[in-house]
C-alpha positions, 0 to 999 in steps of 0.5 A, a space after each residue: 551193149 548191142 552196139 559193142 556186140 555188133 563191134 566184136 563181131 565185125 572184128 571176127 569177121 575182119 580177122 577171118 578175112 585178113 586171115 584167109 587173105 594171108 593163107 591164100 598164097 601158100 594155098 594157091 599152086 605156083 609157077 614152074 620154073 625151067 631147069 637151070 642146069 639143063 644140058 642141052 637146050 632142045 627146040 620143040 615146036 607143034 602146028 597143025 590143021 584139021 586132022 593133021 599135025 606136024 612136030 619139029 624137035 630139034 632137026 627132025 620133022 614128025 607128021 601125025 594124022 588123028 581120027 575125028 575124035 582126036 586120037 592120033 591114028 598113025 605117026 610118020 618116022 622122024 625125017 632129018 632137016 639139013 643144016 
């Protein structure tokens, strides 16, 4: 009789896992996809060294310093790149 007790609980035990194993996936946050309907498409690129950055948005230029923690301390306007 012992022997059909330790079989039912490793049955429960491989029902729980197999059940977690399906529950996990909805749990689990999942992959943002772009807007599909987007009406312009917008160039955004970021670099920077030390305590400066600079940011290219579609044809404007944006430099920002940042203080030794981090926060940004001062932005410059946007400067226009020919074409």
């Amino acid at each position: 009789m012992s022997g059909n007790k330790v079989t039912n609980y490793l049955l429960l035990i491989l029902a729980i896992l197999l059940t977690a194993n399906l529950v996990r996936p909805m749990l689990t946050p999942g992959t943002a996809h772009a807007d599909d309907d987007a009406e312009k498409a917008e160039f955004m690129a970021i670099t920077g060294a030390g305590r400066a950055c600079w940011i290219l948005k579609d044809n404007k230029v944006y430099y920002l310093t940042a203080d030794n923690e981090g926060y940004i301390k001062h932005i410059n306007r946007p400067e226009e790149l020919p074409e």
